[in-house]
N, C-alpha and C positions, 0 to 999 in steps of 0.2 A: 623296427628298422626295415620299412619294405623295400628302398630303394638307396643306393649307394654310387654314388660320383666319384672314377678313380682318373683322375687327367693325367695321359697318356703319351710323351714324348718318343717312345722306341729306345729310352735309357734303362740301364740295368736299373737305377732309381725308385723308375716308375711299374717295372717290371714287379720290384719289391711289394711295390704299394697295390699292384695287382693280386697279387699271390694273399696277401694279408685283408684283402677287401672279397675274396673268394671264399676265406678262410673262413668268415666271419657272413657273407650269403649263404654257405652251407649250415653253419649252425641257425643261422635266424630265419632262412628262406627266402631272402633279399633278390633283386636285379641288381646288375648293377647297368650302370652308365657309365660307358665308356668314350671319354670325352679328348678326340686329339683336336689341337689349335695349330691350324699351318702357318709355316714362317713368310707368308705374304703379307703385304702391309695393304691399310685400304686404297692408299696412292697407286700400288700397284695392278690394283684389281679396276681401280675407277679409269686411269690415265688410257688414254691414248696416244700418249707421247712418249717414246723410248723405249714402248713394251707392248708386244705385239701380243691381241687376244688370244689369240688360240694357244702360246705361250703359258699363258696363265689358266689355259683348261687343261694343258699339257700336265704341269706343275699340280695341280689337282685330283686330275686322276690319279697318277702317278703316285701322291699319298693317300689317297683312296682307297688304291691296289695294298699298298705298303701296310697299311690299317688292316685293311682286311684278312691282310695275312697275318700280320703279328695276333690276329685276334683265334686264328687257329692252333692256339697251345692245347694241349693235352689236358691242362687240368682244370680247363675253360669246362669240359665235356658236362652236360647237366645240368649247369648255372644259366638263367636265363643271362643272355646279354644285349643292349643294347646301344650300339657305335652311334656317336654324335658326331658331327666333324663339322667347326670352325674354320671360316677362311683367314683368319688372322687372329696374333692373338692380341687379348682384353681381358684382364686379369679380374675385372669386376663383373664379366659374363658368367662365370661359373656362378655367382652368385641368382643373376639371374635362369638360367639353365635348373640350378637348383630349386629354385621358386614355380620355375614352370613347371617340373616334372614331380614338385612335393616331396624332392628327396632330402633325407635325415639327416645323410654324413656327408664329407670329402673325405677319402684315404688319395692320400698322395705322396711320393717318394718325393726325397729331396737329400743334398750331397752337402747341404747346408754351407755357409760364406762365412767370409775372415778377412780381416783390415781392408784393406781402401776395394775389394768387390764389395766388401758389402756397405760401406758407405756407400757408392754409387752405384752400384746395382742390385745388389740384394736379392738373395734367392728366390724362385719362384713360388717355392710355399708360402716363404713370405707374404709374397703380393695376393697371393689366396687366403691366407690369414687377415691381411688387411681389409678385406672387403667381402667377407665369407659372412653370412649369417648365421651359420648353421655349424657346428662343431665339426673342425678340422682335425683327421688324423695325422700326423706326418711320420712316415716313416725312413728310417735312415738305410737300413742295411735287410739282409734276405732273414725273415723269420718263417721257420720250414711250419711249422703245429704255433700259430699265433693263439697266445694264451696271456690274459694276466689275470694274477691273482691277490696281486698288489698297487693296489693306483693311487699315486699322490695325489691329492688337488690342495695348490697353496692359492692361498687366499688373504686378501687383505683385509678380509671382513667388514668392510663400508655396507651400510645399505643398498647400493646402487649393484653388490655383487651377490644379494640374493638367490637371481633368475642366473647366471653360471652357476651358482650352489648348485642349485634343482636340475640342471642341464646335466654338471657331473656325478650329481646321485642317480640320476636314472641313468647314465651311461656304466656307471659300474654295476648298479643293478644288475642290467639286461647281461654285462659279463659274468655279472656271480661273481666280482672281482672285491677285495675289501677294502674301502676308501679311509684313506690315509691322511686329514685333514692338518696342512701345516700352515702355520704365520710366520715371516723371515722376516726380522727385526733389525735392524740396519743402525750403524751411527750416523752420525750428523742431525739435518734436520726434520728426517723422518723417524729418526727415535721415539720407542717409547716407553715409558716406564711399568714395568709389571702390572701397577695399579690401574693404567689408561688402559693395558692389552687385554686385559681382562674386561674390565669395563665394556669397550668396543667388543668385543667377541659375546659376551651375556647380551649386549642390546641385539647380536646377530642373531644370537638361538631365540630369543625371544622373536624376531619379526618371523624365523623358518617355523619355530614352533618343533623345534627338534631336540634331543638328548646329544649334543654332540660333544666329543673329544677334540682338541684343537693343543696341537704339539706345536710349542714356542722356538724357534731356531735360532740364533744370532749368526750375523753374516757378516761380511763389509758388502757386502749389496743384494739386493732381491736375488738379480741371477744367481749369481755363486751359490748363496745358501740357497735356491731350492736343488740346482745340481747338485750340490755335498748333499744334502738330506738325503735324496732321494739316492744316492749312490749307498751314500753311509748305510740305510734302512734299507738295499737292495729290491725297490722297486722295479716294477717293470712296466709304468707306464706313466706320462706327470702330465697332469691336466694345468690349466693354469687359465685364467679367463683374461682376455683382451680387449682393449679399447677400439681398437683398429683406426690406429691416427692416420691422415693422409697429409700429403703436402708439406709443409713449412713445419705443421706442429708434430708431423712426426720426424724431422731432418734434427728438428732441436731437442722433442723431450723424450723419442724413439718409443719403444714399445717393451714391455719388459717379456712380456709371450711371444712376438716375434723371436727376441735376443735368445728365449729359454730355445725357441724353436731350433735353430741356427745353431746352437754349440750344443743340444742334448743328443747323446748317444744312444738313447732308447727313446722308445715313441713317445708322441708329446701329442693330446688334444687338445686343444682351445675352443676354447666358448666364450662365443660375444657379449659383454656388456650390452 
């Protein structure tokens, strides 16, 4: 993990997700990237109408300064770091940011959403979930010594969820963390019967070529049962792998790693499909 992407608002949030992306440079010897996106739009920045240039250099600098300073904490001292700065934001740039500079992770704070915010608008980890290639941290609250030693990753064991498997075994690796492999069985008409769960999970270990354990949960939905699990079993961190639906197809069939994103009270990585 040479390089780490922590997107940086000046919120206590992000602050979090600072401290926990430092936490974790020190042990592995990372940079991080330090990534704020100012609240100009490109209307603003292109327009000649209503908005006078120098106005919008003003605005600029101004967060510049702002950045720079918040980038002088104390416990920044030693960590290489290196400040990016967006003139608007574009929630599918970090993706690209990430591509260019070959970085591994996003850690990012987030205060996560609830009824009609997050129908329509929906948290910003979110929108970084959505279009992130590369495994999303999200972090909720201040972890002073970020440590896990127990990491969920639920799974639905498809073929197609493989390449997350291997995303979240080498991310527990590199923690020395021990992966906690659950399937959360639902009624309706994603139910399945012991004999099909089984089934599906033997055709998984067979495509990984692994020895795995895989703990069965019952729920009335994906989300609920991987939080109870992962509460029940005192986890300390729940991976969960995503589709990253945009548009229409996520307004209707939504995202079940976003959801876990947004209502889990300890960290949550996602790993792309």
């Amino acid at each position: 993990m040479k390089k780490i992407i922590v997107p940086l608002d000046f919120s206590e949030q992000s602050e979090n997700a600072l401290k926990v992306a430092v936490s974790l440079a020190e042990k592995h010897g990372s940079e991080i990237l330090a990534l704020h996106m100012l609240e100009l739009n490109q209307a603003m920045i292109t327009s000649s109408e209503g908005f006078h240039p120098e106005q919008t250099v003003f605005l600029i600098k101004l967060a510049e300064k702002r950045f720079n300073e918040f980038l002088q904490k104390p416990y920044l001292k030693g960590i290489k770091v290196t400040p990016i700065i967006k003139h608007y934001k574009v929630f599918s740039e970090v993706n690209e940011i990430a591509a260019e500079h070959n970085a591994e992770l996003i850690v990012m704070g987030s205060h996560g959403s609830d009824g009609l915010e997050e129908i329509f608008i929906g948290s910003n980890a979110e929108k970084v979930v959505r279009n992130a290639e590369i495994p999303v941290l999200v972090i909720k609250n201040e972890i002073p010594d970020f440590k896990i030693d127990r990491f969920v990753f639920a799974s639905d064991f498809r073929e197609e969820s493989t390449a997350a498997f291997q995303k979240a075994k080498a991310f527990a690796e590199m923690l020395k963390a021990n992966l906690d492999l659950v399937y959360i069985n639902t009624p309706g008409d994603d139910f399945l019967s012991s004999g099909d769960i089984y089934t599906r999970i033997n055709n998984f270990i067979g495509k990984v070529n692994e020895a795995l354990q895989v703990e069965i949960y019952n729920d009335y939905s994906v989300e609920r049962g991987v939080l109870n699990y992962s509460e029940n079993n005192s986890a300390d961190a729940i991976g969960i792998s995503t589709h990253g639906r945009k548009g229409l197809s996520h307004f209707f069939m939504g995202s079940i790693g976003e959801d876990v994103v947004n209502h889990s009270k300890i960290p949550v990585v996602t790993f792309k499909i």
